[in-house]
C-alpha positions in Angstrom: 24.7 124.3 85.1 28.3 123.1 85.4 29.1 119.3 85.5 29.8 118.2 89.1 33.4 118.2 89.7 34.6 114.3 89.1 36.3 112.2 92.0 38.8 108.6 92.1 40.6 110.0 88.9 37.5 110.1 86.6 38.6 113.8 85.3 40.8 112.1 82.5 37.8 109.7 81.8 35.2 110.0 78.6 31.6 110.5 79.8 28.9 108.9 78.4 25.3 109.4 78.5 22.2 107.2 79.5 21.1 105.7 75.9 25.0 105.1 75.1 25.6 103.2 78.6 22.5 101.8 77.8 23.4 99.7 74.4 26.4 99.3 75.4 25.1 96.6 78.1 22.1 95.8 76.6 19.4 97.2 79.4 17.3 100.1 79.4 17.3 103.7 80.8 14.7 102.5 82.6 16.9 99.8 84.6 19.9 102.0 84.4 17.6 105.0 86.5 15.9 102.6 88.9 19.9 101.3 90.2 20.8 105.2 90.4 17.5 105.5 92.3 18.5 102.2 95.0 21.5 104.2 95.4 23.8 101.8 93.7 25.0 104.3 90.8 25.5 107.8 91.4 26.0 109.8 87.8 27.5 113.1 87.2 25.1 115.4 85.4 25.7 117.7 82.7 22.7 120.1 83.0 19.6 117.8 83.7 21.4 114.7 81.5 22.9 111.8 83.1 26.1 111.4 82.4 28.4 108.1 83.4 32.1 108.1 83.7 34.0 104.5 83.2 33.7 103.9 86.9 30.1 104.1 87.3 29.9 101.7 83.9 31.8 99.8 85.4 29.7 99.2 88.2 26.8 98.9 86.5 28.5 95.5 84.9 29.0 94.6 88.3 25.3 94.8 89.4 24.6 93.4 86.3 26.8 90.3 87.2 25.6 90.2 90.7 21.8 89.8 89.7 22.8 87.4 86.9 24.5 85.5 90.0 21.2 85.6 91.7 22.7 88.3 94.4 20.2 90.3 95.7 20.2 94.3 95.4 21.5 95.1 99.3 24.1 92.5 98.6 25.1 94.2 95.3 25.2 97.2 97.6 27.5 95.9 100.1 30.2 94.4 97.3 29.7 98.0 96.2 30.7 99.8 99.0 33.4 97.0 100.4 35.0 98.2 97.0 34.9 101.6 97.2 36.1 101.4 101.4 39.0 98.8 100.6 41.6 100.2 97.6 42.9 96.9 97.6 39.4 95.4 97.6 40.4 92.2 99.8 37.1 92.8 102.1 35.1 92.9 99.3 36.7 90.0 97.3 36.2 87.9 100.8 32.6 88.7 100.9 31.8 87.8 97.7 33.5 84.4 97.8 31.9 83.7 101.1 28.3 84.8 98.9 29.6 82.5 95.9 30.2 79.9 98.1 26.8 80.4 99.5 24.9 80.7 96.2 26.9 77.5 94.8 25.6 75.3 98.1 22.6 76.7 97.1 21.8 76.2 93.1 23.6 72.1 94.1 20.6 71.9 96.2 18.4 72.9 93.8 20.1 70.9 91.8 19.6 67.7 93.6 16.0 68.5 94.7 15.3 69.1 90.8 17.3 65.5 89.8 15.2 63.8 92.0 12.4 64.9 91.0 13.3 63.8 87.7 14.0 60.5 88.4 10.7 60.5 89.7 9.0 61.7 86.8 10.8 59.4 84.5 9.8 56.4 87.2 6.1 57.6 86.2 6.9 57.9 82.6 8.2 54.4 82.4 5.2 52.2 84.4 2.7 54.5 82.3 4.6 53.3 79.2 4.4 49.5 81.1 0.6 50.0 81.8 -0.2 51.1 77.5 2.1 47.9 76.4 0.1 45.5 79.0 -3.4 47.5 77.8 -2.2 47.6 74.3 
């Protein structure tokens, strides 16, 4: 079976296969096939192998980023297609700072939940430490 004929300039581009993209990013096939299977990554194939031009690698780093951000999968998705609609990618670089924005708000009031809880603790710590000296 012939390789499906590459689009956005990837005909000039090396392609890869699973295990390679794989190391490379440290994840597994595994991972790699269930983003191809949400419909985030969409690899040419060379018979019945995957095969992954630099574009689709490079959007698996971006999914990669996104759930390191703590960005759920349809908002991966919509970054993903923002950037493939907009060749200047302005739509998609405004969505994601209005989703940055968001997630910062969010982890600073986690934050401040978790630092008062700490105090708290620490207030708990201290008049058990009061209560052993008075007991001694």
């Amino acid at each position: 079976m012939a390789k499906r004929a590459p689009s956005d300039g990837d005909e000039r581009q090396p392609l890869r296969g699973i295990q390679d993209v794989a190391t490379e990013l440290g994840v597994t096939t595994r991972t790699i096939r269930f983003y191809e299977d949400k419909g985030l990554l969409d690899p040419q194939r060379v018979g019945t192998m995957r095969v992954y031009s630099r574009r689709e690698v490079g959007r698996l780093q971006l999914i990669l980023r996104g759930k390191r951000l703590g960005f759920s999968l349809r908002q991966i998705k919509e970054f993903l297609d923002l950037y493939d609609a907009d060749q200047l990618h302005l739509s998609q670089t405004r969505r994601l700072l209005e989703r940055v924005t968001e997630r910062v708000e969010a982890l600073e009031a986690q934050r401040a939940a978790l630092d008062q809880t700490l105090d708290e603790l620490r207030d708990i710590a201290r008049q058990c430490r009061e209560r052993i000296a008075i007991a001694g």
